[in-house]
DRENFIDO-914112 format. One record per residue (C-alpha): residue number from 1; residue in three letters; x, y, z. Coordinates in pm, 1 decimal. Layout:
N
(NUM; ALA; (X; Y; Z)) ...
END
This chain:
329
(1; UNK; (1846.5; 1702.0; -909.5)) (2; UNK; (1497.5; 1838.6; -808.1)) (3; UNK; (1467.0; 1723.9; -438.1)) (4; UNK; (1177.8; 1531.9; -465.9)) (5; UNK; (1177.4; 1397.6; -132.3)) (6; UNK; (1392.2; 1526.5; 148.9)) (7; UNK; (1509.6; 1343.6; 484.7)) (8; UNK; (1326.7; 1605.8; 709.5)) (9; UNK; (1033.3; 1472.8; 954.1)) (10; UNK; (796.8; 1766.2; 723.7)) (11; UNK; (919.4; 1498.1; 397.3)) (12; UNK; (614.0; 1380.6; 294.1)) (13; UNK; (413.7; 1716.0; 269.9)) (14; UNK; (691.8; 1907.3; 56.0)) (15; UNK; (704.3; 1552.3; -199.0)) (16; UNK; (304.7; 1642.4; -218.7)) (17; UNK; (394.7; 2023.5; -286.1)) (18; UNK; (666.6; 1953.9; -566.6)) (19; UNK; (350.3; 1661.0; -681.2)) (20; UNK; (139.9; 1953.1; -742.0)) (21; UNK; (389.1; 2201.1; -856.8)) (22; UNK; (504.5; 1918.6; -1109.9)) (23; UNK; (202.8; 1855.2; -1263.0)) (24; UNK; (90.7; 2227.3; -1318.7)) (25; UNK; (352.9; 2214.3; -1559.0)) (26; UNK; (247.5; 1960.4; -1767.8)) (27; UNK; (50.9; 2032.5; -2142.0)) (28; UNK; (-262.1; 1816.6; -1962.0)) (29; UNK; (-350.8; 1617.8; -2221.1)) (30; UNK; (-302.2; 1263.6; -2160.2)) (31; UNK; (-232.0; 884.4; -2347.8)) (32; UNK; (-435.3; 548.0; -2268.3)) (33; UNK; (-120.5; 438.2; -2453.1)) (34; UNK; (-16.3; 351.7; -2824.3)) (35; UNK; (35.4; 26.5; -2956.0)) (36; UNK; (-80.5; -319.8; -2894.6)) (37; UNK; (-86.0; -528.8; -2594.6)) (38; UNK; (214.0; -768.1; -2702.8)) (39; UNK; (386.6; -491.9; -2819.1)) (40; UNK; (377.7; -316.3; -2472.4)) (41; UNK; (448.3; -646.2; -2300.1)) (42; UNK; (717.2; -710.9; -2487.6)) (43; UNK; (859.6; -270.4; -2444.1)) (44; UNK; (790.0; -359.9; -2051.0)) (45; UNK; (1004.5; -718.8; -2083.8)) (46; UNK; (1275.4; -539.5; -2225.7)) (47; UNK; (1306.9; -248.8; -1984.7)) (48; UNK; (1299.2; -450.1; -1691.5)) (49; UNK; (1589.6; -677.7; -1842.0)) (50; UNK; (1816.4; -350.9; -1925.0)) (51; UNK; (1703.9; -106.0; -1686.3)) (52; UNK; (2001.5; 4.1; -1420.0)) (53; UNK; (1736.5; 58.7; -1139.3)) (54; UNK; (1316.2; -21.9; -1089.4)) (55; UNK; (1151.5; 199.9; -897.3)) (56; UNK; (843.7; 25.8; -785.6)) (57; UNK; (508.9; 279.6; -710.3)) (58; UNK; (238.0; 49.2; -583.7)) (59; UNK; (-113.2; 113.3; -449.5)) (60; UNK; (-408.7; -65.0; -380.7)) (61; UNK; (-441.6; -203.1; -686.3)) (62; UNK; (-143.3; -467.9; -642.7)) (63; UNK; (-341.9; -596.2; -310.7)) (64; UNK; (-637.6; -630.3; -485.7)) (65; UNK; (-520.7; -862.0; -771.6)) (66; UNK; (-349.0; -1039.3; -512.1)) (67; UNK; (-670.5; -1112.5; -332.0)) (68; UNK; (-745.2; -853.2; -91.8)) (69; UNK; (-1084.2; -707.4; -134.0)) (70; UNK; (-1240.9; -539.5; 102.4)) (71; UNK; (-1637.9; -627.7; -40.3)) (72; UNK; (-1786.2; -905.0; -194.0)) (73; UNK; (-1833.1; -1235.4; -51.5)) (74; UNK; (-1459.9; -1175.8; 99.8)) (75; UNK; (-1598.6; -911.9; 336.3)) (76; UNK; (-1955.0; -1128.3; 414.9)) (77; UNK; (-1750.3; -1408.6; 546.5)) (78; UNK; (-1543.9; -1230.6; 790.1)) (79; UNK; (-1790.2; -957.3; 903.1)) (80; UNK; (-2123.2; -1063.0; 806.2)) (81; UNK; (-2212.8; -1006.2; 1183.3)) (82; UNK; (-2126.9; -615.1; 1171.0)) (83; UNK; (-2247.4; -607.0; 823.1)) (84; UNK; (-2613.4; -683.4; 966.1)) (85; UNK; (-2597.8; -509.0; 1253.0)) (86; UNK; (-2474.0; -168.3; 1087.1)) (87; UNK; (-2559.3; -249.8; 803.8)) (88; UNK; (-2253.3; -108.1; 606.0)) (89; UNK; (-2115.5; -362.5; 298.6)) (90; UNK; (-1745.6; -313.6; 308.6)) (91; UNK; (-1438.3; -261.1; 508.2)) (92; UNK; (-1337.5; 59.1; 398.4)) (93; UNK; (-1677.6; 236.8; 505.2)) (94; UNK; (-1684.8; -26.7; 836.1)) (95; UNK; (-1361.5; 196.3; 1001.4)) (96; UNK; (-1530.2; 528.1; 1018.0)) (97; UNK; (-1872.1; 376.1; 1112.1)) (98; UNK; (-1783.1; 165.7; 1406.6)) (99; UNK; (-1598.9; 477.5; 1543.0)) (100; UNK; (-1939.4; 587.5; 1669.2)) (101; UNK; (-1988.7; 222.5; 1821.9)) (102; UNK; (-1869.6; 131.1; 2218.8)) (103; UNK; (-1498.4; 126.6; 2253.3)) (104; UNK; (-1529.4; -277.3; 2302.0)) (105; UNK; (-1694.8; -313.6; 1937.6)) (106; UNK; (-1505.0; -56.6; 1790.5)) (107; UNK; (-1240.9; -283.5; 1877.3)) (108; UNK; (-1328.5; -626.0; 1791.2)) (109; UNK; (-1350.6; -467.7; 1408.7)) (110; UNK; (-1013.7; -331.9; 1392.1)) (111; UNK; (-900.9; -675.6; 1507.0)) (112; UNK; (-1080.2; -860.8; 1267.1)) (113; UNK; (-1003.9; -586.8; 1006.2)) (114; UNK; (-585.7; -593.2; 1090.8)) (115; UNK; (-606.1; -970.0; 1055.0)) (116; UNK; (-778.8; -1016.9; 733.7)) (117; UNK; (-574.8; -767.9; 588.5)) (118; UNK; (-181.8; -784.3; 713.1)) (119; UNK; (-145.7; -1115.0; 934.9)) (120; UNK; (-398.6; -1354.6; 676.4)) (121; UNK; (-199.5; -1490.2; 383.7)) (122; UNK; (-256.2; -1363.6; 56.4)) (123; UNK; (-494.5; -1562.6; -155.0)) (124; UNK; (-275.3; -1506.4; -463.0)) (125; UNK; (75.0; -1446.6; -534.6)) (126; UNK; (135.3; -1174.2; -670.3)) (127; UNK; (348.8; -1024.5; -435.6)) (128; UNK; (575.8; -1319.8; -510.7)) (129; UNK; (526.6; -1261.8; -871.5)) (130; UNK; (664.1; -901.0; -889.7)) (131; UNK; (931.8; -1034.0; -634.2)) (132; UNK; (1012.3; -1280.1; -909.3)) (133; UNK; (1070.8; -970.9; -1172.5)) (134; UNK; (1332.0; -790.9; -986.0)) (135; UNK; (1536.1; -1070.3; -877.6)) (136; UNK; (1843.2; -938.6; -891.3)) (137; UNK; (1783.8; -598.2; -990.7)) (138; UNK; (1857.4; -266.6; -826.5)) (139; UNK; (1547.0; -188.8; -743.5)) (140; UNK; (1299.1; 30.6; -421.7)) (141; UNK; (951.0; 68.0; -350.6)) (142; UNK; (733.5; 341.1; -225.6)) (143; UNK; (373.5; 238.8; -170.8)) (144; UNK; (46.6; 350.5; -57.6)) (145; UNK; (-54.3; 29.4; 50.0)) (146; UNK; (-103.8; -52.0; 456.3)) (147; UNK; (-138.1; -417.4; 425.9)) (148; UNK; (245.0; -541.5; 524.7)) (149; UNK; (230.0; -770.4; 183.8)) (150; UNK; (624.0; -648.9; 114.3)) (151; UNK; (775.1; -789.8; 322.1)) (152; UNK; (521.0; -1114.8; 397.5)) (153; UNK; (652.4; -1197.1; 33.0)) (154; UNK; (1003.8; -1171.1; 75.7)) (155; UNK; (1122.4; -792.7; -22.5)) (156; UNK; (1424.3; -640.3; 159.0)) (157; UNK; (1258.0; -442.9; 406.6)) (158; UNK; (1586.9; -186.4; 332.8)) (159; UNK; (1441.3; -139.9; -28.8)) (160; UNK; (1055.2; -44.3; 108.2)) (161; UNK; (892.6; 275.9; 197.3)) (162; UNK; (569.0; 227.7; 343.6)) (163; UNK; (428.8; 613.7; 314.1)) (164; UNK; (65.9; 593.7; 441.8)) (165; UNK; (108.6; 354.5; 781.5)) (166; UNK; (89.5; 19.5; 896.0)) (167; UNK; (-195.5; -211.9; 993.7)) (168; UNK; (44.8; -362.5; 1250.0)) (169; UNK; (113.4; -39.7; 1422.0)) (170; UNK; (-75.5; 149.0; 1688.3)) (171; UNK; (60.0; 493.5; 1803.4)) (172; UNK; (-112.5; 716.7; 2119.7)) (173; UNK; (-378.5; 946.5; 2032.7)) (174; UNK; (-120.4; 1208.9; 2145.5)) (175; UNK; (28.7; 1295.2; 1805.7)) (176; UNK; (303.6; 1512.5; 2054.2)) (177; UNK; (448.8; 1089.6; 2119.2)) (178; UNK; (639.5; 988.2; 1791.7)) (179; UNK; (618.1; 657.5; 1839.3)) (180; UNK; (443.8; 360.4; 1679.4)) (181; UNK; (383.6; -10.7; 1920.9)) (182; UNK; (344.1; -327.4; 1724.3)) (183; UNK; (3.3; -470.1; 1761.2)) (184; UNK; (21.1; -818.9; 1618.9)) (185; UNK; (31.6; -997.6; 1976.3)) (186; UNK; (-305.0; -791.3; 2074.5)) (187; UNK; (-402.3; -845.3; 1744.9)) (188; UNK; (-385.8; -1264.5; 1830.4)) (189; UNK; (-521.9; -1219.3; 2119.5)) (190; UNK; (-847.0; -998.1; 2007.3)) (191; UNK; (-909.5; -1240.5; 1735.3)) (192; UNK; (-947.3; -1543.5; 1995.0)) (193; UNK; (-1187.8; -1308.0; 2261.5)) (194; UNK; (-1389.0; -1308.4; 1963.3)) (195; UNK; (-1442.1; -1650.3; 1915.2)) (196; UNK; (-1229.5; -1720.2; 1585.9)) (197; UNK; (-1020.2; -2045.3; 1571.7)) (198; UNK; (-716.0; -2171.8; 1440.3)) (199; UNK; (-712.9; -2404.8; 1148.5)) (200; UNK; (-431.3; -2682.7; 1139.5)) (201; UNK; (-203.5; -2398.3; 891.3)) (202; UNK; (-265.7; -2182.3; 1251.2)) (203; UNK; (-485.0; -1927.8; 1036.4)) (204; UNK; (-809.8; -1733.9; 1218.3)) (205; UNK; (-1122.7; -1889.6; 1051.9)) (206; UNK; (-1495.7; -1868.2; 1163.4)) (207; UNK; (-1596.2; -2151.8; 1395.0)) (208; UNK; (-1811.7; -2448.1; 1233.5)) (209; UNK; (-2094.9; -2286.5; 1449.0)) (210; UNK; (-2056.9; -1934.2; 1294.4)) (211; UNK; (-2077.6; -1822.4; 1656.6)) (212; UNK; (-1838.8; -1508.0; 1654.9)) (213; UNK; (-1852.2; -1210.1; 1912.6)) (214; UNK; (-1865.6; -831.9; 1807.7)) (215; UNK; (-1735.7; -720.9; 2126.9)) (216; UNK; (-1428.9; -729.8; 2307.6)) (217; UNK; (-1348.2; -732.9; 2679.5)) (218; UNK; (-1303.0; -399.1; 2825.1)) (219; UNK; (-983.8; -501.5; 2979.1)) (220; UNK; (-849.0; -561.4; 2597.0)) (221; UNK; (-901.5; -262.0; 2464.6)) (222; UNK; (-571.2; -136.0; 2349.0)) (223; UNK; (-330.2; 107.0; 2516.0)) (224; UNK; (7.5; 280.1; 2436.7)) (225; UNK; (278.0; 155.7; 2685.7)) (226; UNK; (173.3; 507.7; 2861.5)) (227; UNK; (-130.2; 438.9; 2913.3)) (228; UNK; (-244.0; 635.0; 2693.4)) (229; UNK; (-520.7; 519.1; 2459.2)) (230; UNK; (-402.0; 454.8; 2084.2)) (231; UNK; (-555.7; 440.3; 1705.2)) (232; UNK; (-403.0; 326.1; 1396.5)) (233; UNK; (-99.2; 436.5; 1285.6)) (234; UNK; (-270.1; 527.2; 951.7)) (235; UNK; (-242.6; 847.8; 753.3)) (236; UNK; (-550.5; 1058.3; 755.4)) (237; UNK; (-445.3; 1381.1; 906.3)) (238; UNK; (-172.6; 1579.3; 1017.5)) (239; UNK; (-213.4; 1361.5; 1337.1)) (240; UNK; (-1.9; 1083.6; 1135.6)) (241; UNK; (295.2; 952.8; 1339.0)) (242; UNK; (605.9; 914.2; 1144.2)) (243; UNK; (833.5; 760.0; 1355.2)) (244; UNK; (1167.0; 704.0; 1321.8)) (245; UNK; (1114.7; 384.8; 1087.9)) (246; UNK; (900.1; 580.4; 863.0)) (247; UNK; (1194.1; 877.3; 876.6)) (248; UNK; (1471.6; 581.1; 802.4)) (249; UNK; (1261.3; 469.9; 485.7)) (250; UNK; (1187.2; 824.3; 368.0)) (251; UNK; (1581.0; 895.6; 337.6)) (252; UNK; (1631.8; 548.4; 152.5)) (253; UNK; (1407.2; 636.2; -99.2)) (254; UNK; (1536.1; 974.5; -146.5)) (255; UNK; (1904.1; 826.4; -152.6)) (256; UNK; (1802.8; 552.5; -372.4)) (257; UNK; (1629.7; 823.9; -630.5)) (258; UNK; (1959.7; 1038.6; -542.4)) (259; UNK; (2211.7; 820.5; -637.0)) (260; UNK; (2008.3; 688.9; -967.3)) (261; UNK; (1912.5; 1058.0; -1122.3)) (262; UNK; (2103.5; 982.9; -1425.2)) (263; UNK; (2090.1; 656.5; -1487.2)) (264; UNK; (1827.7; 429.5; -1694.2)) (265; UNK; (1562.8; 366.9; -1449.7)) (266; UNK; (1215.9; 220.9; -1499.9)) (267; UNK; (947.6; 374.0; -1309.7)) (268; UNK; (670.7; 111.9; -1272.9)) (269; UNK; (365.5; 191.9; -1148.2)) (270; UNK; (140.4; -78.8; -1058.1)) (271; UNK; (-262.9; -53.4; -926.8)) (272; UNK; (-241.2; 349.4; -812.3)) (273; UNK; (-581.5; 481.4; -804.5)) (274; UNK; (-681.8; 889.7; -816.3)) (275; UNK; (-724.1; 945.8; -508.5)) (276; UNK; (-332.5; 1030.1; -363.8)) (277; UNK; (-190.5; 1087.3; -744.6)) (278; UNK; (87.4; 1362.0; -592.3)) (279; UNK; (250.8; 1083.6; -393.3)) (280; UNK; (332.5; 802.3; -693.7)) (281; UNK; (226.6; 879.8; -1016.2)) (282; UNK; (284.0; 1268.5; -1059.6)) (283; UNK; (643.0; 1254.0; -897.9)) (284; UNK; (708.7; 944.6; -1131.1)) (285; UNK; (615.3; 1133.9; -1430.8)) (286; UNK; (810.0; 1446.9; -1374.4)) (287; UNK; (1084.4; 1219.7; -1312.3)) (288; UNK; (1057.5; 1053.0; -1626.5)) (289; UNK; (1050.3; 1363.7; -1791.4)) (290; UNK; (1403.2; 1524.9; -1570.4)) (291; UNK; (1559.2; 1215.6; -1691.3)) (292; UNK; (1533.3; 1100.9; -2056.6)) (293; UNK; (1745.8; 771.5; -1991.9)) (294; UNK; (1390.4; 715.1; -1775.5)) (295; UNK; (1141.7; 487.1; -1898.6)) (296; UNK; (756.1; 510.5; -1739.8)) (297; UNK; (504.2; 225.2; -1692.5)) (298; UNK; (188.5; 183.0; -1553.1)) (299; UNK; (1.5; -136.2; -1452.2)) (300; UNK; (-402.0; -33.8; -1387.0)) (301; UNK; (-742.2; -187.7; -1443.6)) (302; UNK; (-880.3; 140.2; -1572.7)) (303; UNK; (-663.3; 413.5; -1486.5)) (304; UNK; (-353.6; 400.7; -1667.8)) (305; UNK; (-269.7; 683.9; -1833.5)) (306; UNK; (85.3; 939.0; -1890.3)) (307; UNK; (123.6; 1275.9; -2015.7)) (308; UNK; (136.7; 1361.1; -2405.4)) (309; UNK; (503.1; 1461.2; -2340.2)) (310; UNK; (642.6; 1143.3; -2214.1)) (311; UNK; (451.9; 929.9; -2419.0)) (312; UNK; (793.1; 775.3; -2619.0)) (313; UNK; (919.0; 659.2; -2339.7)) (314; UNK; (611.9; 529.0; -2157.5)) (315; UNK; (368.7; 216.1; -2135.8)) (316; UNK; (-20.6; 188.5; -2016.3)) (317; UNK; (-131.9; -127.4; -1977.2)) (318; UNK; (-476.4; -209.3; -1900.3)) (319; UNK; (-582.0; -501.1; -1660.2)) (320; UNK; (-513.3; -695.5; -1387.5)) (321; UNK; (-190.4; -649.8; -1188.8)) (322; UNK; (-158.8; -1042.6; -1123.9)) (323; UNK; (-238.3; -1148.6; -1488.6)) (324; UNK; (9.6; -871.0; -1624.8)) (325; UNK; (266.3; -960.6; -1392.0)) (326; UNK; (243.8; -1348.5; -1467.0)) (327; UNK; (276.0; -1249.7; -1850.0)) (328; UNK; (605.4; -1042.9; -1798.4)) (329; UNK; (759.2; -1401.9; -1613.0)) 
END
């Protein structure tokens, strides 16, 4: 079997080198898919009823149906105050412009943003929903996605590879420490310097006043146990921190793929976007194509598509994650 991932710390940038190397070799035409919606429904039904092992690829696109946007009126009720101020209209773009801001403010939106976005509930359940799909089934996930969700929904934190970071974990701006420090307890705490209050579920909501600080007290701005100061244990360079959890949940995955090379497993991708292609959808196509027991699906609003030469054993389906999901229950 082609080593797609390996249990070495350097794991992640060899799976993007076989990513690229895999699709090179691909005839680059591609399918939207053939056949009608119930039809593909009912292909996708079937596979996840037989199918000897799921291997789930998600991205941002599962956190998004399931309520998670970082814009729209979602975004003006939590950070309307930075929104005016810096005048930026979404959380994505708010992370790399309040790094120019004072320490203190800088921090009071990471708190707000690692609230909203791995402690705060989901709106919908769709988490649950795919949960409910692969009860009792063999099944792992890799995913792009930061936001915790998982395992907030139930999933066996043995079958989970998280391969981009963790909005609950800080790790010292000294890549040379390989450790990550659990930030919910600041996290609490930041939320309530701010001004926020509980509501009677114990959830962070604006005050009846709207009267919310953008600032934090110097003496909470965050620290590694060190002393050293910390960011986000997100992946955005080679300054990345994968620790020893991350390492554990690399070798899973590569086990689980290991031990189920020959065997009828459905690869279903769900909400992956362009932008990290080599670390889902391009390993998840070659290994359809290694394997022909292998079946291939992908969930997407508008970017569902599969190579010419896997397209009998493959499904696009167009739309929202959540609605899709609730159809295949």
């Amino acid at each position: 079997m082609k080593n797609y991932y390996n249990n070495q710390p350097n794991g992640y940038l060899e799976s993007i080198q076989k990513g690229l190397l895999a699709v090179r070799s691909y005839d680059l035409r591609v399918s939207r898919g053939i056949g009608t919606r119930e039809e593909k429904l009912a292909r996708l039904k079937k596979e996840l009823e037989t199918a000897d092992a799921i291997v789930v690829g998600a991205g941002a696109g599962l956190s998004t149906a399931a309520g998670f946007t970082y814009a729209g009126d979602r975004f003006k009720r939590y950070f309307f105050d930075f929104e005016e101020a810096f005048g930026f209209h979404d959380m994505y773009t708010g992370g790399f412009v309040v790094m120019n801001a004072a320490p203190e403010v800088m921090w009071a939106y990471w708190a707000r943003h690692i609230y909203f976005n791995r402690f705060f509930p989901a709106p919908k359940p769709v988490y649950q929903d795919l949960l409910s799909l692969l009860d009792g089934k063999d099944y792992f996930v890799i995913t792009t996605n930061v936001d915790h969700q998982f395992q907030r929904a139930g999933f066996d934190k043995k079958r989970l590879f998280y391969t981009q970071g963790d909005y609950g974990l800080f790790q010292s701006v000294d890549p040379k420490v390989q450790e990550t420090f659990d930030n919910e307890a600041w996290t609490m705490r930041a939320m309530e310097a701010q001004g926020f209050v509980r509501d009677e579920a114990g959830i962070f909501q604006i005050p009846e006043n709207g009267d919310v600080s953008m600032q934090l007290p110097t003496e909470l701005i965050p620290t590694a146990p060190n002393g050293d100061p910390v960011t986000m244990n997100l992946r955005s360079d080679d300054t990345f921190v994968e620790d020893a959890g991350w390492r554990k949940a690399s070798a899973a995955y590569s086990d689980f793929l290991r031990r189920h090379e020959n065997l009828h497993v459905l690869y279903l991708e769900i909400g992956v976007g362009a932008n990290t292609p080599v670390i889902i959808k391009y390993p998840f196509w070659q290994m359809t194509r290694d394997n022909r027991r292998a079946f291939y699906a992908c969930l997407n609003y508008d970017e569902a598509v599969y190579p010419k030469e896997i397209e009998q054993r493959s499904i696009c389906i167009h739309g929202d994650a959540g609605e899709i999901l609730c159809m295949l229950k």
